[in-house]
SENU-708465 format. One line per 4 residues: their letters; for each residue x, z, y of C-alpha. Coordinates in pm, 1 decimal, padded with zeros to 6 digits. Layout:
<rs>
a) X/Z/Y; ...
</rs>
This chain:
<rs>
xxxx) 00000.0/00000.0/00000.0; 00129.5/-00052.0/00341.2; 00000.6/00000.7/00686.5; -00255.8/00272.0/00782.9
xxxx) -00477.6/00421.6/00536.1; -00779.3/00335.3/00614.5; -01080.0/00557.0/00512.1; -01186.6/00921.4/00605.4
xxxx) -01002.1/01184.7/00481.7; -01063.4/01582.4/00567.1; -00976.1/01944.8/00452.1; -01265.2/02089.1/00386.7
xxxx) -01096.3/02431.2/00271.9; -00822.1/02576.8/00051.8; -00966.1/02402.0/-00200.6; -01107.2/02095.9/-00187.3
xxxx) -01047.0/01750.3/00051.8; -01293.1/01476.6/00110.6; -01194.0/01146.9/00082.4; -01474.2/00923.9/00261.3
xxxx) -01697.5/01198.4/00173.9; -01657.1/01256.5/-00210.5; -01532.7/01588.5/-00258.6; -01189.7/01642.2/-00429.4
xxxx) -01047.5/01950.4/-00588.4; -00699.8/02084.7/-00462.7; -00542.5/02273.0/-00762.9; -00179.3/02438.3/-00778.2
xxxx) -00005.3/02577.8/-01034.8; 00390.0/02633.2/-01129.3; 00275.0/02656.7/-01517.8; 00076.8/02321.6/-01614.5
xxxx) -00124.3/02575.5/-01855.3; -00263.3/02726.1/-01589.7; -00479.8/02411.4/-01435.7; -00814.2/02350.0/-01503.1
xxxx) -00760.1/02026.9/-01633.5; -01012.2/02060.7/-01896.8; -01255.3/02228.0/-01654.6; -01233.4/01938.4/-01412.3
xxxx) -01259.0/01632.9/-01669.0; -00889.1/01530.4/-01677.2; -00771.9/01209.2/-01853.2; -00440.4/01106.6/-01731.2
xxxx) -00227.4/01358.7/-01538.3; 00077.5/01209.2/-01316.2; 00389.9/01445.3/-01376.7; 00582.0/01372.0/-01081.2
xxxx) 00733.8/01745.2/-00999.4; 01050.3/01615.7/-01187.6; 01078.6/01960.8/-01413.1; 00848.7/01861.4/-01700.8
xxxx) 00987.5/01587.7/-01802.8; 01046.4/01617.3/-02161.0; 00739.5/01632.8/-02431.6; 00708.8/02045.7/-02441.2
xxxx) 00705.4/02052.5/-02082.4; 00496.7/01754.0/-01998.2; 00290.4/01874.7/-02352.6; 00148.8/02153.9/-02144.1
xxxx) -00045.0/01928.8/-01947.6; -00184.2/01796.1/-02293.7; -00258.9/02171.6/-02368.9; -00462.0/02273.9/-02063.3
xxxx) -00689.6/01960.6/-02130.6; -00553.9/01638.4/-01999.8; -00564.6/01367.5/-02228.7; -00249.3/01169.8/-02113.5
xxxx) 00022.9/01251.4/-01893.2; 00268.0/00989.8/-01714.9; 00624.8/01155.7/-01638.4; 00739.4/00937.7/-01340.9
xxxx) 01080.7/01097.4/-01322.4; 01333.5/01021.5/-01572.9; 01251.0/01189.6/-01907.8; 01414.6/01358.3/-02196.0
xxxx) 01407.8/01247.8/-02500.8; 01376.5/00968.1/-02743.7; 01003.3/01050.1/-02855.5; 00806.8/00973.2/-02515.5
xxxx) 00879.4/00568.0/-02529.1; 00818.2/00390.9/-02249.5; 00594.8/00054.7/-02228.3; 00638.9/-00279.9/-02042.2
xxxx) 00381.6/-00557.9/-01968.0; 00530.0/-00851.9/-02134.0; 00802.2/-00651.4/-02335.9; 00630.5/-00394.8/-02567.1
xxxx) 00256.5/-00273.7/-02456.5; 00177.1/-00447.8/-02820.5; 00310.7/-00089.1/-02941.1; 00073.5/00154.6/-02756.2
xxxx) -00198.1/00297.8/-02940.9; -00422.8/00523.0/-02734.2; -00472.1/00740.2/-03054.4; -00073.2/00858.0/-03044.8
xxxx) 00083.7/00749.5/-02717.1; -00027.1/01092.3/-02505.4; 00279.6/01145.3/-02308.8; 00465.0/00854.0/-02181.8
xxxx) 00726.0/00763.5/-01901.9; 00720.8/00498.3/-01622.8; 00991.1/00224.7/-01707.4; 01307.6/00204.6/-01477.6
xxxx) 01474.2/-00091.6/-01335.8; 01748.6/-00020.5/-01596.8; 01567.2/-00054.3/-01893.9; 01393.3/-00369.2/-01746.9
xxxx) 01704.9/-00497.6/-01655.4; 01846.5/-00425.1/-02013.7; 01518.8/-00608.1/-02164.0; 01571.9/-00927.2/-02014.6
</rs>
């Protein structure tokens, strides 16, 4: 996206935003297993804080009721693979592939 963003966004309190009027919770939590992720209908949570990036940490999310999480920092270890339109997204199965991690320009690169 570039330029200004262009619909109506307010705080409405501690706790919830507004985004062209639809109400959005705010939630905060150091420990994943403490968000209401199952409470609030969760499917895909975006780990970008850059500490959970391996599948116990980023697992938590799983754990308080998300059904996917997407580590966007680097991850740790060999089990949370990585998919790329036009490389591999043959090999995702939405039945096993709960934790995965954005792809890199490295590994791109290296695909090519």
């Amino acid at each position: 996206m570039l330029g200004t963003f262009k619909t109506d966004v307010k705080i409405l309190d501690n706790e919830t935003i507004t985004v062209d009027g639809k109400p959005i919770k705010v939630v905060s939590s150091r420990d994943p297993l403490k968000l209401p992720w199952a409470e609030l209908g969760i499917d895909i949570v975006i780990e970008g804080t850059r500490v959970f990036v391996d599948g116990p940490g980023a697992g938590k999310n799983i754990q308080a009721g998300a059904k996917k999480v997407i580590i966007t920092a680097p991850a740790k270890g060999a089990d949370i693979p990585i998919y790329i339109v036009g490389i591999n997204e043959g090999d995702y199965t939405h039945e096993t592939s709960n934790i995965v991690r954005k792809r890199s320009a490295c590994f791109v690169k290296q695909a090519f």
